[in-house]
Every structure is written in structure tokens, then in C-alpha cells.
DRENLUM-48059 format. One line per 8 residues: number of its first residue (from 1); for each residue x, y negated, z negated of C-alpha. Coordinates in nm, 2 decimals, m for minus. Layout:
BEGIN
NUM) X Y Z; ...
END
This chain:
BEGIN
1) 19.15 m3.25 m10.73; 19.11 m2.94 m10.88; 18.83 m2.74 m10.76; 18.64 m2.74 m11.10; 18.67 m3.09 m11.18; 18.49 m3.16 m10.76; 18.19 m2.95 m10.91; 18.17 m3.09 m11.23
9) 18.19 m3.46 m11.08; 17.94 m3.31 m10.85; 17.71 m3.18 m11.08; 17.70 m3.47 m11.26; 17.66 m3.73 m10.98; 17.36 m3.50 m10.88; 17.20 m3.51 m11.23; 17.27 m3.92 m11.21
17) 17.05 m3.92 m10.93; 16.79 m3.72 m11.07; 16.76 m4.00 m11.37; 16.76 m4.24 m11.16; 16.49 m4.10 m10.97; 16.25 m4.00 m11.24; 16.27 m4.38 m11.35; 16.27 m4.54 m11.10
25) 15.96 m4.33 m10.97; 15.69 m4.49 m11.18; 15.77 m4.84 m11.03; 15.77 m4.74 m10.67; 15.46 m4.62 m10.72; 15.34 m4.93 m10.92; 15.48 m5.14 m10.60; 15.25 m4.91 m10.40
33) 14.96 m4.96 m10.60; 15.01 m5.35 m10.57; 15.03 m5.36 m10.21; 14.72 m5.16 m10.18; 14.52 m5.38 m10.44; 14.69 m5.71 m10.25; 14.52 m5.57 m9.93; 14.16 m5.49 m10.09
41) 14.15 m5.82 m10.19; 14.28 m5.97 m9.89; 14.03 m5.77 m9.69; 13.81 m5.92 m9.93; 13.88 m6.25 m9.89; 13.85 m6.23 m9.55; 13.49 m6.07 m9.57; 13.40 m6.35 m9.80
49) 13.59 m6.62 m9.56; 13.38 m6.50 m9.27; 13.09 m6.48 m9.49; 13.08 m6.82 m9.55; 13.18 m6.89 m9.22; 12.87 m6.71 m9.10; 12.71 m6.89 m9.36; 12.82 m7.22 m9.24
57) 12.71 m7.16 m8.90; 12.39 m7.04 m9.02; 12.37 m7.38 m9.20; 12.46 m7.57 m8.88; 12.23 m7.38 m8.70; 11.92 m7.38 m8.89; 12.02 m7.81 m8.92; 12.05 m7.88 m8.57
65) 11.68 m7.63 m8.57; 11.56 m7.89 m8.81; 11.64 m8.18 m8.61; 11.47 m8.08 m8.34; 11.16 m7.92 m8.48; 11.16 m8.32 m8.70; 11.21 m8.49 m8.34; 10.92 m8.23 m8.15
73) 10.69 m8.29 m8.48; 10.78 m8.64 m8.44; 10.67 m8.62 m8.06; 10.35 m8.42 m8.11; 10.25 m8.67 m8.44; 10.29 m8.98 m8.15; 10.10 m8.74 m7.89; 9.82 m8.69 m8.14
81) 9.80 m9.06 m8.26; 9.79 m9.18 m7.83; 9.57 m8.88 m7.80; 9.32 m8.97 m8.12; 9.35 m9.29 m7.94; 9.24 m9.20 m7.64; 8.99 m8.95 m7.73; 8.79 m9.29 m7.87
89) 8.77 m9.42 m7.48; 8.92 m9.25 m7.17; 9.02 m9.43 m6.90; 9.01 m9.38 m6.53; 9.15 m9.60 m6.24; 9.02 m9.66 m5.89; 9.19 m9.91 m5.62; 9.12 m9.91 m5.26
97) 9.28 m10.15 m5.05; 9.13 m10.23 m4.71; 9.12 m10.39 m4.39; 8.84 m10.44 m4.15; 8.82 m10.62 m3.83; 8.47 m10.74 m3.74; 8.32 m10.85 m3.40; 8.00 m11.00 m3.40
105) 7.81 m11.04 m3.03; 7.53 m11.23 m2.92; 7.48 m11.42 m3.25; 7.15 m11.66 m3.21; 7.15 m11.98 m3.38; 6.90 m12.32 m3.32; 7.07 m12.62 m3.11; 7.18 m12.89 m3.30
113) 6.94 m13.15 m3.14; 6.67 m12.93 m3.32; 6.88 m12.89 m3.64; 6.95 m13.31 m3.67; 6.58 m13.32 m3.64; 6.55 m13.25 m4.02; 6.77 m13.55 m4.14; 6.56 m13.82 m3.91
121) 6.31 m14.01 m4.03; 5.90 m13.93 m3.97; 5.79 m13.96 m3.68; 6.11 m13.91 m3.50; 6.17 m13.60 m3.69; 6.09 m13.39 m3.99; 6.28 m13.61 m4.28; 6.00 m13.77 m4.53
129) 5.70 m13.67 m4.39; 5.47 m13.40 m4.55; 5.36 m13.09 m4.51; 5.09 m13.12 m4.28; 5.28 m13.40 m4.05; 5.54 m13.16 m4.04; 5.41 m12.84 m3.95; 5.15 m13.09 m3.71
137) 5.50 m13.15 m3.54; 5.61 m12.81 m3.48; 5.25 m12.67 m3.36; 5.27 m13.00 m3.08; 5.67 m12.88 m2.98; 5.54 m12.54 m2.95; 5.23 m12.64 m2.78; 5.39 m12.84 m2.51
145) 5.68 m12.61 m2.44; 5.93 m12.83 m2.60; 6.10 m12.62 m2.84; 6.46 m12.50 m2.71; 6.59 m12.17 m2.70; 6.86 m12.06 m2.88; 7.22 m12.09 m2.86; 7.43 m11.77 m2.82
153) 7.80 m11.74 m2.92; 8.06 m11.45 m3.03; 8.29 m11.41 m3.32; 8.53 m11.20 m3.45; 8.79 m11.18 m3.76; 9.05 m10.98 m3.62; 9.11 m10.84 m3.96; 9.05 m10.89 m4.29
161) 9.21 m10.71 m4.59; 9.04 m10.64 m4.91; 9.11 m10.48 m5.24; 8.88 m10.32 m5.47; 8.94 m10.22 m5.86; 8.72 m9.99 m6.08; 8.84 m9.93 m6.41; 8.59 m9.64 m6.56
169) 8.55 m9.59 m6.95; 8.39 m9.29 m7.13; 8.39 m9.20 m7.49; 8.19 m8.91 m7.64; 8.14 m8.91 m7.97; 7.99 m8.57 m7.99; 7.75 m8.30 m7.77; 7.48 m8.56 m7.83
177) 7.62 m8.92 m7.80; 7.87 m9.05 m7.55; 7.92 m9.38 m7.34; 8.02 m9.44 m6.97; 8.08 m9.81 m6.91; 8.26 m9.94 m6.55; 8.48 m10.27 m6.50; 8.51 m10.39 m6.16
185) 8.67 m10.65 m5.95; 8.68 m10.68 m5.59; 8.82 m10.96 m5.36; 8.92 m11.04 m5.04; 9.33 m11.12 m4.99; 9.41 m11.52 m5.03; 9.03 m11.59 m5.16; 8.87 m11.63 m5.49
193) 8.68 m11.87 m5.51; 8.37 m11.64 m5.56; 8.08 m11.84 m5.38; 8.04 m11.85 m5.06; 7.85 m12.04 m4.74; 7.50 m11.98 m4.74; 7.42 m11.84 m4.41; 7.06 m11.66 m4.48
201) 7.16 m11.32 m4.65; 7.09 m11.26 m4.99; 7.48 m11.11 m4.96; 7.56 m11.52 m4.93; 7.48 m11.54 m5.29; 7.66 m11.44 m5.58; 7.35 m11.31 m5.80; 7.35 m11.06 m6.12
209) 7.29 m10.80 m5.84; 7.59 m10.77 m5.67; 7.84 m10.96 m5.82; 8.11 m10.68 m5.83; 7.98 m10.47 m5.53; 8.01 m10.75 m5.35; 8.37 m10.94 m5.28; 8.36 m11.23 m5.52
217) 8.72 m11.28 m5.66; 8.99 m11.21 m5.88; 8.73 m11.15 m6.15; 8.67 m10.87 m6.36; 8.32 m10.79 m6.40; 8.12 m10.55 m6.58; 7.95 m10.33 m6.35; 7.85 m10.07 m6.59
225) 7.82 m9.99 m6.92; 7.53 m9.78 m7.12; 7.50 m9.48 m7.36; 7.38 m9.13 m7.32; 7.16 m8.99 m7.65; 7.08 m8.60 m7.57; 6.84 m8.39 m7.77; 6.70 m8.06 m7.68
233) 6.32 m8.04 m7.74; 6.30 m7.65 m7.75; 6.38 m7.53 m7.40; 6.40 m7.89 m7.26; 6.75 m8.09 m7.28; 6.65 m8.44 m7.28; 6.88 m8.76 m7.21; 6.77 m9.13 m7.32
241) 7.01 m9.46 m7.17; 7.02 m9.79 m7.21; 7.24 m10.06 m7.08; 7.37 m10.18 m6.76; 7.26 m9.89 m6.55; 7.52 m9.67 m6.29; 7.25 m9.82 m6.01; 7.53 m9.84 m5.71
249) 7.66 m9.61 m5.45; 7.35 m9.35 m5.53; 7.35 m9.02 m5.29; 7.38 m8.98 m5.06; 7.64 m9.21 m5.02; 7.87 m8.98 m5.16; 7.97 m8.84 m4.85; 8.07 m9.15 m4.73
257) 8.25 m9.27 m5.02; 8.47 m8.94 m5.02; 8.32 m8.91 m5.40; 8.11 m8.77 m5.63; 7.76 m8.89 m5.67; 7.77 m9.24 m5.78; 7.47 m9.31 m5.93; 7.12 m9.17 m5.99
265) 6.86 m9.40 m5.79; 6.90 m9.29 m5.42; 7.09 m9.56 m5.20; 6.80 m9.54 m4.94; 6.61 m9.79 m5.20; 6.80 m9.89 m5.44; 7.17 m9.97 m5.47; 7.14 m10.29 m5.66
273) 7.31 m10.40 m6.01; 7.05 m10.40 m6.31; 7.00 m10.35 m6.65; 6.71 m10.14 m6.76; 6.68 m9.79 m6.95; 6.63 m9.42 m6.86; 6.49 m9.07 m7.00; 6.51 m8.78 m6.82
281) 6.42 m8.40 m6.87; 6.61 m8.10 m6.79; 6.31 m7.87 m6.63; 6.50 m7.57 m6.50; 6.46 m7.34 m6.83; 6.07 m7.39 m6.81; 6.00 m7.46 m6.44; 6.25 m7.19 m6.33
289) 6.33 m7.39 m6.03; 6.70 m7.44 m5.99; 6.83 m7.75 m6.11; 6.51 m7.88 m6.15; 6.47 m8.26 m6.36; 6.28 m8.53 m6.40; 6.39 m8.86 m6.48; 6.20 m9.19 m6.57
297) 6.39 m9.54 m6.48; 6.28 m9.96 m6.62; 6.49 m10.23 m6.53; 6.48 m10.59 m6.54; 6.56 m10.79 m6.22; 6.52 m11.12 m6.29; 6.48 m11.28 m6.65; 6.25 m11.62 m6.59
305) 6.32 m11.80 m6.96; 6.67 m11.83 m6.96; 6.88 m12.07 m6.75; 6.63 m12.19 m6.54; 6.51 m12.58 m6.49; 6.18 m12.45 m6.62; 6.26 m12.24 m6.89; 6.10 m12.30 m7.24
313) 5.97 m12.59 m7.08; 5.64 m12.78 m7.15; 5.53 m12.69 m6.78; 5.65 m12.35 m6.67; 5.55 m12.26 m6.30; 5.46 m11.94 m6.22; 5.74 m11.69 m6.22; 5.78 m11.46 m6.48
321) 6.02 m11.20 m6.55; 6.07 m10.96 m6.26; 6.05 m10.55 m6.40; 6.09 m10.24 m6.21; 5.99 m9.88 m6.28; 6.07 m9.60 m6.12; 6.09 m9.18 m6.11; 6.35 m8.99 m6.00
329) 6.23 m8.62 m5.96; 6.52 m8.34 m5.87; 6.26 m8.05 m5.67; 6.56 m7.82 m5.64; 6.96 m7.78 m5.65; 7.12 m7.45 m5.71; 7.47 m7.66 m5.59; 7.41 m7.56 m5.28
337) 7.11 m7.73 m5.14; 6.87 m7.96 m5.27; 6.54 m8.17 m5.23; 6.54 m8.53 m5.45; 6.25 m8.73 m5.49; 6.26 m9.11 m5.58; 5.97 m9.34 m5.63; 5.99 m9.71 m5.71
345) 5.77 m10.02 m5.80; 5.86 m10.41 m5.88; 5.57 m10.62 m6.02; 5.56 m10.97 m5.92; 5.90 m10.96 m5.69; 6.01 m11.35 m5.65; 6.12 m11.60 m5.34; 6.49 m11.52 m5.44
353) 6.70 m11.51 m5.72; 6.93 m11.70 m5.98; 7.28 m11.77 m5.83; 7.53 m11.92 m5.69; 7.63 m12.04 m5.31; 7.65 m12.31 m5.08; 7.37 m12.45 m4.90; 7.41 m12.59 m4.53
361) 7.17 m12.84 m4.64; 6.87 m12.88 m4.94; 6.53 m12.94 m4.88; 6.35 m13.05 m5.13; 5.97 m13.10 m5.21; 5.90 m13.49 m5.35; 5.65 m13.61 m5.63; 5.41 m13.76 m5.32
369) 5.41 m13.47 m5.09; 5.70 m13.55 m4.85; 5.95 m13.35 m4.79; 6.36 m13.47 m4.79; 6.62 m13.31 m4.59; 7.02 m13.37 m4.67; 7.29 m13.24 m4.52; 7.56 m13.06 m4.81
377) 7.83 m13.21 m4.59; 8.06 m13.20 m4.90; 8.01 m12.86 m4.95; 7.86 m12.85 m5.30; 7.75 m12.54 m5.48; 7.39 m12.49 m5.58; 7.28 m12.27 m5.84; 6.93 m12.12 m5.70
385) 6.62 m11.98 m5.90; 6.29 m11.85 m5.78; 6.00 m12.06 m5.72; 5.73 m11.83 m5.70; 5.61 m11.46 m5.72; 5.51 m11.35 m5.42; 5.41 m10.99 m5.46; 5.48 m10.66 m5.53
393) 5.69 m10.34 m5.37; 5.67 m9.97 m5.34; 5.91 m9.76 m5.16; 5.99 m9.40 m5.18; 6.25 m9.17 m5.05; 6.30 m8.77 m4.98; 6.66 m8.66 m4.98; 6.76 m8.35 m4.86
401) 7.12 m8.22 m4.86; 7.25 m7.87 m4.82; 7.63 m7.70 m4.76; 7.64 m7.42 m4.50; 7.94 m7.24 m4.68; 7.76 m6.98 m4.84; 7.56 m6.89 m4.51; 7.78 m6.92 m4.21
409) 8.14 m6.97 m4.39; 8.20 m7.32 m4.23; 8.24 m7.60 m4.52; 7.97 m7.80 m4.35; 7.79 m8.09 m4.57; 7.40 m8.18 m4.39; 7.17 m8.45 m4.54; 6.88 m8.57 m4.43
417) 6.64 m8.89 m4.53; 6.31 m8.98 m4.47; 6.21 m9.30 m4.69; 5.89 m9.59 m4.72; 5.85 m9.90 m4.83; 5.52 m10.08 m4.92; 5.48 m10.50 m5.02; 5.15 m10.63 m5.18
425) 5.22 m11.04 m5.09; 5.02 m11.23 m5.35; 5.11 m11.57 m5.20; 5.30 m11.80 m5.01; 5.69 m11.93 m5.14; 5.67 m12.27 m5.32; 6.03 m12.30 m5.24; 6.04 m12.63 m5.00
433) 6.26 m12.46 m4.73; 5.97 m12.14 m4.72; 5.73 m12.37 m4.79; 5.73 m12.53 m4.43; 5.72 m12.24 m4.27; 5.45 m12.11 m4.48; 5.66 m11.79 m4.56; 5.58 m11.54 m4.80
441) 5.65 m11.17 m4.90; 5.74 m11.08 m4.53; 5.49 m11.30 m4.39; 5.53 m11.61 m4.18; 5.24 m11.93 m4.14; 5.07 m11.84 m4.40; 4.94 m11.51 m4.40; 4.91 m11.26 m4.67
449) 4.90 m10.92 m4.48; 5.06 m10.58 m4.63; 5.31 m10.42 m4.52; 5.43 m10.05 m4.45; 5.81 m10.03 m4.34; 6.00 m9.69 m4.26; 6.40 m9.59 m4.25; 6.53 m9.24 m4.16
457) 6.93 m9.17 m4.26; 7.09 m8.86 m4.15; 7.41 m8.74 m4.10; 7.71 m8.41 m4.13; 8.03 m8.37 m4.26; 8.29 m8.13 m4.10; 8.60 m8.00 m4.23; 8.92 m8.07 m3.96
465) 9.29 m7.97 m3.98; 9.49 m8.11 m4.30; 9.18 m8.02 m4.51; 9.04 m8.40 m4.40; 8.65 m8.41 m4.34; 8.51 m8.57 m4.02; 8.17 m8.81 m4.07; 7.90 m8.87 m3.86
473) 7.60 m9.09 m3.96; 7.34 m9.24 m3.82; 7.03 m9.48 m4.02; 6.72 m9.65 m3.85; 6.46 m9.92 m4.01; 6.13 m10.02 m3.87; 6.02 m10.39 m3.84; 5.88 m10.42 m4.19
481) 6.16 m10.18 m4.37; 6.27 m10.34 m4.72; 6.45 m10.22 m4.98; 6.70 m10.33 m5.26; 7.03 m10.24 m5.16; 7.24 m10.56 m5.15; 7.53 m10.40 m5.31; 7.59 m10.19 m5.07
489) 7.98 m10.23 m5.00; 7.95 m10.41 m4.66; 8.11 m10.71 m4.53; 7.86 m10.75 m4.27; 7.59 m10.64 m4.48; 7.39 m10.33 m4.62; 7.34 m10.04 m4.34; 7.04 m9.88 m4.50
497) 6.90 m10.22 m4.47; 6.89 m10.27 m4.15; 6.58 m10.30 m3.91; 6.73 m10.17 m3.64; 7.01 m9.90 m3.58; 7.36 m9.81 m3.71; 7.63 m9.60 m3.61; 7.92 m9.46 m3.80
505) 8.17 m9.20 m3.80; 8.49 m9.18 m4.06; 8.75 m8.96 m4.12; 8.84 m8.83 m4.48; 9.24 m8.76 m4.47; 9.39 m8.68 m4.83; 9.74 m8.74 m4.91; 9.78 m8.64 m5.26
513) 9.45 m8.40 m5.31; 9.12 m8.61 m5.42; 9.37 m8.90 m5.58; 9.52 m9.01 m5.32; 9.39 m9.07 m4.95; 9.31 m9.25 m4.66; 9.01 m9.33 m4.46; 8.97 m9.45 m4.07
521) 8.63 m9.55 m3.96; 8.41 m9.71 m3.71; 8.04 m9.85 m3.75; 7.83 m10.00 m3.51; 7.48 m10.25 m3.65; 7.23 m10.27 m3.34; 7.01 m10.53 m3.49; 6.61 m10.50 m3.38
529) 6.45 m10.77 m3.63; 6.56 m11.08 m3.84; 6.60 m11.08 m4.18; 6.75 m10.74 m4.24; 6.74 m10.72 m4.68; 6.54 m11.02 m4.68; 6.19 m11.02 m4.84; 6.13 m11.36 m4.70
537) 5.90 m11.43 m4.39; 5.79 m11.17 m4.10; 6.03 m11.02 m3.93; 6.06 m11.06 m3.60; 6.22 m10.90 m3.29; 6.56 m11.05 m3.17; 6.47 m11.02 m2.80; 6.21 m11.30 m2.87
545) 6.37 m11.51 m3.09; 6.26 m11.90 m3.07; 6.50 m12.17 m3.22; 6.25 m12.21 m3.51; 6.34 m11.82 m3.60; 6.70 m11.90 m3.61; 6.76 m12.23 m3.85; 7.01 m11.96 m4.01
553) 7.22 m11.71 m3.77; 7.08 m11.44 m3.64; 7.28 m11.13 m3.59; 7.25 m10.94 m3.32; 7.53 m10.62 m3.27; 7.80 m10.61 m3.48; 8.15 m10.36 m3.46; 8.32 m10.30 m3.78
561) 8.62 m10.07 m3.76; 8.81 m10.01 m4.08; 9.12 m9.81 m4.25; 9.18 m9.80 m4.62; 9.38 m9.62 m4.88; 9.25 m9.49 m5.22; 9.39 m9.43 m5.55; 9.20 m9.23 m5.76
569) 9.27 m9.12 m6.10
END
């Protein structure tokens, strides 16, 4: 090719190029632009995918928030309906399961041939003849040497097992109005039959005064149940109650019972079911004495028109309603140490009271002045009611009670007791069975004599390894000592109301903190005089006993060793 031609085809090719190029420009860059724009809105899609993603999750999360702020407002709306349930009445729970093994020495009773001589005919013995042919009889036996001494014998229950139930109530309706009520049941393993053999304690019957203090069943029984109104008369708080009065386990029984303070009549004197009314005054703001109160007590222990064979009859004997007043004055209590003062009076106390049990045999006083005898050989219950008034009672009773933490650093409980007791007899029992032994308001043949009786109760309260506490107490009563505390919880009977002396020690060992925890124990009854509790003839000394003293019998010692568990809660 000729050189020319190569540049001209050169040249030209070149300048093809360049065309092609310059057209060819506008849609590279247009391809450019598209690419760029696709990514924007691919970026932006993404944003918005994650967005809503986010979004999503959000959703989910703030759902699954819902659920479970629905299922806890779900919770707390059944919380506050049990708890606006619950705030009407709370309840608390108390069961003690024990077992106690009892041996009884030296126990007195009258022979049989003197017995049988009750359910033979006049004059071979005491059946249908009257009152003076038979106490004729027994002055001529006595007289002449011929009446025999008693019978002595031993027994033991190796163990017994018992469970006791408390179910407490309260309900306050606002600063100024509450309730406290108490249901009870207490029984002893494989028995309910809730009476039981008469054998001369008042603890024999089943009366309004002890019917859940006492073991008597399967029952539930209301042991408690009253209402508080408070009002403060300018610098004096006041509190008036009525209802079934919190009368059992007073102080200082408290240490015993591993408890607060049970009740507010001291246990020296009283510690007996009753219904009755209270109003007290808070002194401290005016007296400036620590803690100091004062607090007046009624109740009703025996109601004569209802029930009985002569009530709202045409021909009612004498025996009226039995009432009881008392004071219980707080001198000091800074929570430390403290002085208590309790003073009591019944008018017109009777020969017993209405309930149930099961006499060894009835006596019984006929239209023409004999008197018949028969044995209950078939083991019938009789329902008993008083016969007669027979006088009246004071006792009082000093408690003192201090805690040695503050002074000497040792978590050492002290109390001290010093109490009285005071009967006015106004005349002889017209129950047939009293009758013949012309016995009265602790009076025997007849006589009418007053009476001044005395009982001292002390005891202490260390603390020993695994935070238990160690007890030691000891209670003495004179010859004439008497005071209401059959509901003592006692299988052999109450200790406070013993003429004579007791023994005890216990130890305190907690398992779970105050709910939960178990007590061993040990207490020793040295009997002095008969009738221990009883109001009902003199008293006399056991070392002299005659056959005609022990018809019923007569405890002498007694060892009571014991181990329980309590729930408390």
C-alpha cells in the first residue's frame, strides 16, 4: 500500500473512533448513573428492611413485655384479692404433739369392805338410812377404833402421747377496733370420747372451764374470741373487751410455755376459761411510771337459769349465778423488769359446776331423809350442777420478773411470786355426797371457819449452747391454798394448785427459730394435803389420812417426765 493511502486509512479510522466515542460517551455515563441510583436504592431498601426488622423485633419484644407484665398484673390482682381476703381475719397455727410418762407412788384409797358399806342396807351399812343414822355410824366406827386405814398402791402409764391444736384469728378493722378469737382442740392419741372417770378432781369433769385446756377429744372448741374498742381520753389510751376472755396460760407461764404472754389474769390465781369483759387504762403518759396500766376484769362463772333441773322452775334452790371481778394493776415494765398486781373476788362460789363425767357411784338425798347409794357399774355419764353457794373467795398475787441482759450481759429470765387466797364459807354443801360429810367451802363436819391459804412460785431461765434456754422452777401451797386454775395444761393436774411442793426443770431447744422446736422436761408433785384445786371440804395432811379422807384417791408424789415438738406459725 502506498504510503499516503496507510495515512489516509489511518486518519480516518482514527476520526471513526473519535465518533464513536463522543456517542457512545453519553450512555456510558447514563449506565453509570443507573448503577449508582440502583445502589442508593438498594442501600435503601436495606435500611428500610432492617428497619422493619428492628421494628418487628421491637414488636415481639414489647409483646412478649406485655405478656408478662398481663401474667405479673394477673399475679399481684390474685395476691391482692387473697391478701384483701386475709387482711378481714389472719390466721395463725399452733400444734404440739406430746408424750408424757407418769408414775404415781403411794396413792391412798379406802378398802373396799368400807366402800361396799355404802350399797348395804341400814343398820348393816350406810344404804337408806338418814343423815343423822349415818354420820351416828361413822362417829361409833371412829369412836371404837374400827375404821381401817387405807390401802396404798403404785401406778404408772409408761407413756402417753397427746396432740394439741390452736388455731388463732385476728382481724383489725382499724387503730381503734380489732378482734382476737382462738379455736382449740386437744386430745389424747386413740381417745375421744371427751368424759372421763370421776376420780375427785374437778380436772375429771369436762366443765365450760376447761374444756379445751384440758384433753377432751377430737373436738374443736372455742377457747377464745372477744373484741378490742380503743379510745384515747386525752393522755390516757383506753381499751374496752368483751367476749370469751384470753384467761389461760397468764404470766408467768410464759417461760414455761417457750411463749409470749398468754393471757392477762396471772396463772397464780386464775387460769380458767370464762366469759366476762375488761377496761383497762394506759397510765404511763400521766403516772410517768414505765409501762404503767390498770385494768378492770367481770366474768361470769357459772350461769344458774339455764340448763339446770331447777332452772325457771316453780321452786328454785339457792344457787344463783356465780360473777367474778377482778383488777389487774401493771406497777412498772420498761421491758426489762416489772412488778404486776392482780386482785380477785367471786361472790357466792358453788359446790361444783355444770358438766359432764362419770361417777364411781351416785348418792342421792330421798323425799323422807334417807339417803341411797348405787353403784354406776355401767359406767353412765352424769351431767352435774351445783347445789348450793357456799361462800365467797379473794386471792391476790405479786409478780415480779426481770432480765439480767442489760446489767450483767447474760440473757438471764428471773421471776418471782408471792400470792393469797381468802374463802368466806356461808354454809354447808346440799349436794348428798358433801352433805354426809357435812363439807363446805374448805370445811369438813360442819364448820364454817375462814380461811387464809398462801403459794410462792419462783423460778430462772438460762440461755445454753444452740441458743436453747434451760428452766428451773419451783411452786409451794399452804394447807388452805385455793385458786382457779383448772386449765392449767396438766395431765396430773394444775401445779400452781398444789398444797404441797413441785419440781420442774425443761429445756427449750429450737429447730427452726421460735416456729419450730422441741422441749424435754421433768416435774416432780410432792403432795402435802388432799384436795389440791378443790374448794370442797378441809384439807387435810396426807401423812394422816383415815379411809374416810380417801372415798376418792389420794395422791401422794407423782413423776411426770415429758418431750414434745411445736409448730408455731
Amino acid at each position: 500500500m502506498r504510503e499516503g493511502g496507510w495515512k489516509q486509512t489511518t486518519i480516518c479510522t482514527m476520526m471513526g473512533i473519535a465518533f464513536l466515542l463522543c456517542v457512545a460517551a453519553p450512555g456510558i455515563t447514563l449506565a453509570q448513573d443507573d448503577v449508582k441510583l440502583l445502589k442508593q436504592r438498594l442501600e435503601q431498601m436495606s435500611q428500610e428492611m432492617e428497619a422493619v426488622q428492628k421494628k418487628l423485633e421491637e414488636m415481639e419484644t414489647k409483646s412478649e413485655a406485655k405478656e408478662e407484665e398481663i401474667e405479673e398484673m394477673d399475679d399481684r390482682l390474685n395476691k391482692a384479692e387473697l391478701h384483701t381476703a386475709t387482711d378481714k381475719v389472719a390466721f395463725g397455727v399452733e400444734l404440739r404433739t406430746r408424750a408424757d410418762t407418769l408414775h404415781y407412788t403411794d396413792i391412798q384409797v379406802a378398802p373396799s369392805s368400807l366402800v361396799g358399806g355404802f350399797f348395804v342396807d341400814y343398820p348393816a351399812g350406810f344404804n337408806n338410812a338418814t343423815l343423822p343414822q349415818i354420820q351416828q355410824a361413822i362417829g361409833m366406827m371412829a369412836a371404837n377404833g374400827m375404821i381401817p386405814p387405807t390401802e396404798k398402791y403404785d401406778a404408772t402409764n409408761d407413756i402417753i402421747l397427746t396432740n394439741k391444736f390452736r388455731l388463732n384469728m385476728n382481724a383489725k378493722v382499724n387503730d381503734q377496733l380489732s378482734f382476737t378469737g382462738r379455736l382449740a382442740a386437744y386430745k389424747v392419741f386413740g381417745d375421744s370420747t371427751e368424759v372421763k372417770f370421776n376420780q375427785g378432781s374437778l380436772g375429771d369433769v369436762t366443765l365450760d372451764g376447761n374444756t379445751s385446756s384440758l384433753p377432751h377429744g377430737d373436738t374443736i372448741r372455742l377457747e377464745r374470741a372477744y373484741f378490742n374498742y380503743k379510745k384515747d381520753l386525752g393522755p390516757v389510751p383506753t381499751n374496752f373487751s368483751l367476749g370469751r376472755r384470753p384467761s389461760t396460760d397468764g404470766p408467768p407461764l410464759e417461760y414455761l410455755n417457750n411463749s409470749l404472754e398468754g393471757g392477762s389474769p396471772l396463772a397464780t390465781i386464775i387460769n380458767w376459761q370464762f366469759d366476762g369483759a375488761s377496761y383497762s387504762l394506759g397510765l404511763e403518759d400521766v403516772t410517768g411510771i414505765p409501762g404503767a396500766a390498770f385494768k378492770l376484769c367481770y366474768g361470769v362463772g357459772f350461769e344458774g337459769d339455764w340448763g339446770n333441773t331447777y332452772s325457771l322452775g316453780n321452786s328454785q334452790p339457792d344457787v344463783d349465778d356465780v360473777h367474778m371481778f377482778g383488777v389487774i394493776a401493771t406497777l412498772f415494765d420498761n421491758d426489762e423488769t416489772s412488778a404486776v398486781l392482780n386482785w380477785a373476788h367471786a361472790w357466792d362460789i358453788t359446790d361444783g359446776f355444770t358438766g359432764l363425767t362419770v361417777m364411781p357411784f351416785i348418792a342421792s338425798e330421798n323425799a323422807d331423809g334417807t339417803f341411797t347409794f348405787e353403784q354406776n357399774s355401767g359406767g353412765y355419764i352424769s351431767r352435774l350442777q351445783p347445789m348450793t353457794e357456799i361462800g365467797d373467795w379473794d386471792a391476790a398475787s405479786l409478780l415480779l420478773r426481770t432480765n439480767l441482759t442489760e446489767r450483767f450481759d447474760k440473757d438471764i429470765d428471773l421471776f418471782l411470786s408471792g400470792s393469797w387466797s381468802h374463802t368466806r364459807p356461808s354454809r354447808t354443801s346440799e349436794n348428798p355426797f358433801y352433805k354426809i360429810m357435812g363439807q363446805g367451802l374448805l370445811n369438813s363436819n360442819g364448820e364454817l371457819k375462814d380461811r387464809d391459804g398462801y403459794m410462792i412460785y419462783l423460778g430462772a431461765v438460762f440461755p445454753m449452747p444452740w441458743d436453747a434456754r434451760f428452766g428451773l422452777e419451783y411452786n409451794y401451797g399452804s394447807q388452805y391454798w385455793f385458786n382457779f386454775t383448772g386449765a392449767e395444761d396438766s395431765l396430773v393436774g394444775s401445779k400452781l394448785a398444789v398444797r404441797g411442793s413441785v419440781y420442774e426443770g425443761y429445756w427449750h431447744q429450737p429447730i427452726f427459730g421460735d416456729n419450730f422446736f422441741a422441749t424435754l422436761g421433768v416435774r416432780y408433785y410432792d403432795y402435802e394435803y388432799t384436795g389440791s384445786g378443790n374448794p370442797m371440804g378441809e384439807p387435810m395432811k396426807i401423812a394422816e389420812l383415815n379411809s374416810l379422807d380417801a372415798l376418792n384417791p389420794v395422791v401422794d408424789k407423782v413423776w411426770d417426765g415429758y418431750l414434745s415438738l411445736t409448730f408455731r406459725y
